[in-house]
C-alpha positions in Angstrom: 203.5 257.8 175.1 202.0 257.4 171.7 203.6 256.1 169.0 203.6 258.3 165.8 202.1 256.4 162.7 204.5 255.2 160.4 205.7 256.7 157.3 204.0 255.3 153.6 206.8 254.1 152.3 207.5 252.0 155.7 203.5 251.0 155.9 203.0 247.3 154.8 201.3 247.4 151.2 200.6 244.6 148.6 202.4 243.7 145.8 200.1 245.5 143.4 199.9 248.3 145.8 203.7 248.7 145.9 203.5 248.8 141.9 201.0 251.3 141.6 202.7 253.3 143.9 206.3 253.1 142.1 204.4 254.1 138.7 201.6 256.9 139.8 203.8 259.8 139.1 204.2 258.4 135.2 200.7 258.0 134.5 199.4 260.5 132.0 202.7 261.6 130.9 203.5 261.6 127.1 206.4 259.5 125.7 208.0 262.5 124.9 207.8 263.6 129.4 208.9 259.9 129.7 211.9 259.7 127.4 213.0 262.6 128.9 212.2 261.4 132.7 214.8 258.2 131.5 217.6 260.9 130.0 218.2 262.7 132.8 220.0 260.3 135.0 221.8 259.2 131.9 222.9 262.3 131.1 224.1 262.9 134.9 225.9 259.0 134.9 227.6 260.4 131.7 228.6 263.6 133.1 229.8 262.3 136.3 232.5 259.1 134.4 233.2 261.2 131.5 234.7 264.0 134.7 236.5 260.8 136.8 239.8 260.1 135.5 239.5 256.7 134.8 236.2 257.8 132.7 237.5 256.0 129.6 238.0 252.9 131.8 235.0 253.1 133.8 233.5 252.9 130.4 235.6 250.1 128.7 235.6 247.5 132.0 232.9 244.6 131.7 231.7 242.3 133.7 233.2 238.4 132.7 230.2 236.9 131.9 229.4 233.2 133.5 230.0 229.7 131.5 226.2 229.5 132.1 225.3 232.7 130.5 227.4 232.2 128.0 226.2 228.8 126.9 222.3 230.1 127.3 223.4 233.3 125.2 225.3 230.8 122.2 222.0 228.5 122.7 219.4 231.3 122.1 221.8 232.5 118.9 221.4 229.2 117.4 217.9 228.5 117.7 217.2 232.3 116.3 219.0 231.5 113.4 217.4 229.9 110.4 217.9 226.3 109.5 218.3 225.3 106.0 
């Protein structure tokens, strides 16, 4: 029985390959087409929370941050700031 030849997203592919592939269908496009290519899931994220009923808390919540991140964030602040 043969075996029917896999599927393109399934076939193994290179790393550059696999990047190519992911950004083919942007190529060409203005940064007008692009912008708007970004929008539209916003737009439908937006328009899904702001229908839940815990929208404004879906939107409020965030994440604790780590003690490491938080150190690394306090560290990068001080070295962008000017001495003198």
């Amino acid at each position: 029985m043969p075996t029917a030849p896999l599927p393109a997203s399934l076939r193994a592919r290179s790393d550059r390959e696999a990047i190519v592939a992911d950004i083919e269908p942007y190529l060409g496009t203005t940064v007008d087409e692009r912008v708007e290519i970004m929008a539209a899931p916003c737009r439908a994220a937006a328009e899904s929370i702001a229908a839940h009923p815990a929208g404004d808390r879906i939107l409020a919540w965030q994440e604790p941050r780590s003690a490491q991140s938080e150190a690394l964030s306090l560290d990068l602040v001080r070295r962008a700031r000017p001495t003198g």
